[in-house]
Residue, then its C-alpha position, 0 to 999 in steps of 0.5 A: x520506490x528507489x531514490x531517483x523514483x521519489x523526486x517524482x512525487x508530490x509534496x502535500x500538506x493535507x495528504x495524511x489528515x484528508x486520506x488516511x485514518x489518523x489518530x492524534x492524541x496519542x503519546x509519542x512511543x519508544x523508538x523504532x525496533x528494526x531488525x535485519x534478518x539473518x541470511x541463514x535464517x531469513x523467511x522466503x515468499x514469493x521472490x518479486x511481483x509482475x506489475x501492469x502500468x497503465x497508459x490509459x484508464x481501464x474498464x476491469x470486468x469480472x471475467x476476461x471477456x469485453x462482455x462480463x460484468x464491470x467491476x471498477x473503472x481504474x484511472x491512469x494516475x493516481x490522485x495524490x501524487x499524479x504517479x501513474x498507476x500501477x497493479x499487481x497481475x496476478x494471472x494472464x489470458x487470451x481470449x478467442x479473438x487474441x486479446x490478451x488479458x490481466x487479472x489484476x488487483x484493484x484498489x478502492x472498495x471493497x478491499x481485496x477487490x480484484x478484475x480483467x483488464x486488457x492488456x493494450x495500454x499497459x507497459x509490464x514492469x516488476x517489483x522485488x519488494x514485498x511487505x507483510x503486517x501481522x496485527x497481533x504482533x504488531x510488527x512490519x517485515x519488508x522482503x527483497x527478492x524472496x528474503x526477509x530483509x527488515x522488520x519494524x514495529x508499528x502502531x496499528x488500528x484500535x479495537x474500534x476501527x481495526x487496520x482491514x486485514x487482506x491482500x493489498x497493494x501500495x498505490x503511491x509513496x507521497x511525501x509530506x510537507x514538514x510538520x504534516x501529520x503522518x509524516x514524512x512519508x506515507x505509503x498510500x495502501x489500496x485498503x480501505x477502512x471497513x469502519x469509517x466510511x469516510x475520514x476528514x473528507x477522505x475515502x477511509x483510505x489505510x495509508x502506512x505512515x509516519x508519526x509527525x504530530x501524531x505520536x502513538x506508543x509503537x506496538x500498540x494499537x491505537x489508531x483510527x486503522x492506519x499504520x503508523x511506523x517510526x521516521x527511521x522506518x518509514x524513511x527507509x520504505x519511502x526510499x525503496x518501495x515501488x509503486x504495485x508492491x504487494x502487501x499482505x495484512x494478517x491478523x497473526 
């Protein structure tokens, strides 16, 4: 999200207890690891990310056609911040009639859940950004344009409640009261937790945090799913990651 795009967001005190799956009695850790990349040796993958942001709620269907089965309904803005909604396209149709239709990645259960929205009501828009996780290293990488420009390390979910692995999305970027656990900034993921079905009255949402009145040891895995980063690391993100930003979580 860039600096101008922030102000948009909201400040909540309760975003990181009631939404993402958060352990508090860990130790606080070393501090944040992040490594720039080296331009002649930088991993590439896929340079930005076509977007739909929707004007309006959206029926998804399991194919581009008004008569398939519906998938989900998709709300015009999203719940913690009121930021308008915004889905990676991942293909494009046109049916028989002229409408046209985005398969788009979806958020909420069950992860990697995807659908056909019409495109009327939706403005296009593109992300150069792009975020991996790979649990066994226990490590963020964040790339711009196709190059890998940072790399974090996290705290990741524990044996008993894993981080999900699989193809998500930012849905929002909130910004945290002062003190609020998680904080000061949590990427908001479209996973959710295939352990907790619920967490502290929240969806078992995955959210990419940071460590305020949480602590965890950075490289380990002991949270209750969520991604924990350090502040320099998740302040960097807040600052530059778009709403729609395509993240890819493995588990080597």
């Amino acid at each position: 999200m860039s600096s101008r795009g922030l102000t948009r967001h909201l400040t909540l005190a309760l975003a990181a207890a009631s939404l993402f799956g958060l352990t508090a009695a860990s130790a606080a850790g070393a501090s944040t690891s992040a490594s720039p990349a080296r331009a002649s040796t930088a991993a590439r993958v896929q340079a930005t990310q076509e977007l739909a942001v929707l004007w309006s709620a959206k029926t998804a269907h399991e194919a581009p056609n008004a008569g398939s089965p519906q998938v989900a309904v998709v709300a015009p803005r999203r719940p913690i911040t009121g930021a308008e909604t915004t889905l990676p396209v991942l293909a494009r149709s046109i049916a028989a009639d002229g409408t046209w239709w985005l398969q788009v990645m979806l958020p909420g259960r069950p992860d990697g859940l995807i659908g056909w929205i019409t495109q009327s009501g939706t403005r296009p828009a593109v992300t150069p950004w792009r975020i991996t996780l790979n649990l066994g290293a226990r490590r963020v990488t964040v790339y711009n344009d196709g190059t890998r420009v940072r790399s974090f390390r996290a705290v990741v979910g524990k044996p008993s409640t894993p981080t999900p692995t699989g193809r998500f999305f930012v849905e929002e970027v909130v910004q945290m009261q002062p003190g609020a656990p998680g904080g000061p900034f949590a990427l908001a993921l479209s996973a959710r937790s295939n352990a907790l079905q619920e967490f502290e009255g929240g969806p078992g949402q995955i959210g990419m945090h940071g460590r305020d009145n949480l602590g965890g040891t950075l490289g380990a895995a002991e949270s209750h799913g969520c991604v924990r980063l350090g502040t320099p690391a998740i302040d960097w993100l807040a600052a530059r990651i778009d709403d729609g930003t395509p993240v890819t979580i493995s588990a080597h």
